[in-house]
N, C-alpha and C positions, 0 to 999 in steps of 0.2 A: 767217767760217766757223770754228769749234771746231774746237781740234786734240784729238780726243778718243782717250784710252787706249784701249788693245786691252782688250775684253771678255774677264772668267774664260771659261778654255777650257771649266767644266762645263757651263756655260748650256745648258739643252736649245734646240732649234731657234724652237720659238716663243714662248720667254721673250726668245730673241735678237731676234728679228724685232720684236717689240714695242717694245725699247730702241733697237735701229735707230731704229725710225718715229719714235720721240719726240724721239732727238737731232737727226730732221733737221728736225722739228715747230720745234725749241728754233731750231734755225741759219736755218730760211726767216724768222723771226720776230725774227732781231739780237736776240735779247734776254738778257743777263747772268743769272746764278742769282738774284741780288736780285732783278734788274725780275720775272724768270717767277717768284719766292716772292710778290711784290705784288699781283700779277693772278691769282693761283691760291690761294691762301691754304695752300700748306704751302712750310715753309722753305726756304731754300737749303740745308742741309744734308740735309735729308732729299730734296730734286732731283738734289744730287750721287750719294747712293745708290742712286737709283732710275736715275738715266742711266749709271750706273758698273755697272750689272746687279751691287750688292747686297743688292737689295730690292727686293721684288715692290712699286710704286705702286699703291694701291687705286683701285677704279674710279672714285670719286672726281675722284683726281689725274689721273686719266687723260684722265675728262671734261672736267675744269679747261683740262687742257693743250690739248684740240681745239676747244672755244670758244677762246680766246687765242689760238689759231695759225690760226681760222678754216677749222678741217678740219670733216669730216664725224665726228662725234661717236659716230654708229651701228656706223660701219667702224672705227673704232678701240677701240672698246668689244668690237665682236665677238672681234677678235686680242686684247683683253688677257683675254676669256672663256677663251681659249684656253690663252695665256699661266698664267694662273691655273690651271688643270686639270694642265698638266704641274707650276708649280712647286707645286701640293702632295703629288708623288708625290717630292718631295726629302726627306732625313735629318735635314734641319733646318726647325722649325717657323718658318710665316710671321710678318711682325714684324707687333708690334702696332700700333691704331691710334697717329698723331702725336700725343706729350702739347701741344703748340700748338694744336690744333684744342679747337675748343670744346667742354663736356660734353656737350650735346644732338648736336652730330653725331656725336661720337666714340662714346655709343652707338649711333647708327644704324648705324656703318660696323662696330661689333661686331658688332652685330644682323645685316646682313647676310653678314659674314662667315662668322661661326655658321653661317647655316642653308647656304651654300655648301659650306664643309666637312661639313656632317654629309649635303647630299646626296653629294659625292663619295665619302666613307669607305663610305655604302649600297652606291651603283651600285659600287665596287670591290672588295666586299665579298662581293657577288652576283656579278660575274666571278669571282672568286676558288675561291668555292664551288665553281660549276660545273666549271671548269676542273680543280679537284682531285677531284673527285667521278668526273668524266666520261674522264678518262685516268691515274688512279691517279698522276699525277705531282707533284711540287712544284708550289704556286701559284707564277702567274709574273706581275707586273704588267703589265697591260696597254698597247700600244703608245700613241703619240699619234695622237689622231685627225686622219685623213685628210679632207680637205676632200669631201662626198659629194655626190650626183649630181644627188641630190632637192632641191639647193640654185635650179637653175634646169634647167628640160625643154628651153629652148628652145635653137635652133640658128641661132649667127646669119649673116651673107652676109658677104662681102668684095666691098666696091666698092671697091677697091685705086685713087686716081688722085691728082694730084699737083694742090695752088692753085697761084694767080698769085705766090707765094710761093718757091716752088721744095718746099714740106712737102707730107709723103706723110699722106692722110687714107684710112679703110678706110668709113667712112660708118655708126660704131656710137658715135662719141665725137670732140668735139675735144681734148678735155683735152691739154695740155704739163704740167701739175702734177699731178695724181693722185698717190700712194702708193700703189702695187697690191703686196700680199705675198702669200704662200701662204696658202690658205683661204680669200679673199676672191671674190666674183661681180659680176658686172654686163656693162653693154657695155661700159664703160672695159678690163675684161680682156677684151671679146672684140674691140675693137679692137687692144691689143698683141697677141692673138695674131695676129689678121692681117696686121700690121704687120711682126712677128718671121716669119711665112712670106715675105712679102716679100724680107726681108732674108737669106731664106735659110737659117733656123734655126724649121723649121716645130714648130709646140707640140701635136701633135696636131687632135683634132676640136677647130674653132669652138663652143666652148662655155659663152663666159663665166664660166668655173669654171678661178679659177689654182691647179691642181694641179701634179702632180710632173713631168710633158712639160712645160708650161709654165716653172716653176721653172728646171728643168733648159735651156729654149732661151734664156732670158733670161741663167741665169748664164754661157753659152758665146758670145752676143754681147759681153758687159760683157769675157767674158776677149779675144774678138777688139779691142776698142776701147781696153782698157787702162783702163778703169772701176774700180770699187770693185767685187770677184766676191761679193754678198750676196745675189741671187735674190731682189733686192726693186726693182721698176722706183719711181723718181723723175725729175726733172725732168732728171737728168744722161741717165739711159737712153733717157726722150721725148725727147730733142735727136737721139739717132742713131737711134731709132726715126722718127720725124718726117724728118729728113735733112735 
């Protein structure tokens, strides 16, 4: 396991959570900065920056890294969409594509950058408006977005019962490995939330959607157990979720 530096304290919330997931993508995977430059195709140096939260990894590298680590490529794409949106409301512009990468990708990864930024600067562009239009006040940047509701309708059960094993299952997910962070849906979160009522630190409604109750019941078990307090469940937090 990586003894890795403390994160700049500026890092917003889910630029953090992003570098999180990857270093723990990098440590489930035993793999050095060269071997993960080899299977990924950008360098060791440019890995260190991007796990040292000083540079935003293009989605790219991002995808690079959840192929190689054998993750789900979808969920991790999603948080670094996110990821992306807060860091380009920062003072400093995003770094350019990797001069290693070849011509031909390198401009694609321009290309899509480009049109990323130019939707974002619109949609903030058109908050902005409004907001100073509509209450005579100073524009004010807009918050980060909240993981929303319309993500999943459904509501799911707790069959809360224990295998031959002595491990607690809620009957929405077996998973012990997942990565579940804020923003994220499915059953795997609405098994930990079930799992986390159990345990006594309820997350609100069963709803498949890790919002801020959620966030909030997971980082208050990790503080009871003596965890890493990130409000991001891993295999260390399914172990005492699980029991």
């Amino acid at each position: 396991m990586s003894r890795w530096k403390e994160l700049p304290a500026e890092l917003s919330p889910p630029v953090r959570q992003l570098v999180v997931r990857l270093r723990r993508l990098k440590d489930h995977g035993g793999l050095s900065m060269r071997q993960l430059a080899a299977k990924t195709g950008y360098s060791a140096k440019s890995w260190e920056r991007y796990l040292g939260g000083r540079s935003l990894p293009p989605r790219e590298a991002v995808e690079a890294m959840a192929r190689t680590a054998g993750d789900d490529p979808d969920r991790l794409l999603a948080l670094h969409e996110v990821a992306a949106e807060a860091w380009s409301r920062r003072t400093t512009p995003a770094p350019e594509p990797e001069p290693e990468r070849s011509q031909g990708r390198s401009l694609r990864v321009a290309f899509v950058a480009g049109t990323v930024a130019l939707v974002v600067a619109v949609a903030a562009s058109v908050v902005l408006i409004v907001r100073f239009t509509g209450s005579g006040e100073h524009p004010v940047a807009p918050p980060p977005p909240a993981p929303s509701a319309s993500v999943s309708k459904r509501t799911y059960e707790c069959r809360v019962e224990r295998d031959a094993d002595g491990r607690w299952y809620a009957g929405n997910s077996r998973t012990r490995e997942a990565i579940l962070a804020y923003g994220q849906a499915g059953p795997e979160v609405a098994e930990a939330q079930c799992l986390l009522g159990r345990a006594g630190f309820p997350a609100g409604a069963v709803d498949g959607i890790y919002g801020p109750l959620t966030q909030g019941a997971v980082k208050r078990i990790q503080r009871r157990e003596g965890l890493v307090v990130d409000g991001i469940i891993g295999p260390h937090t399914w172990k005492v979720l699980r029991g």
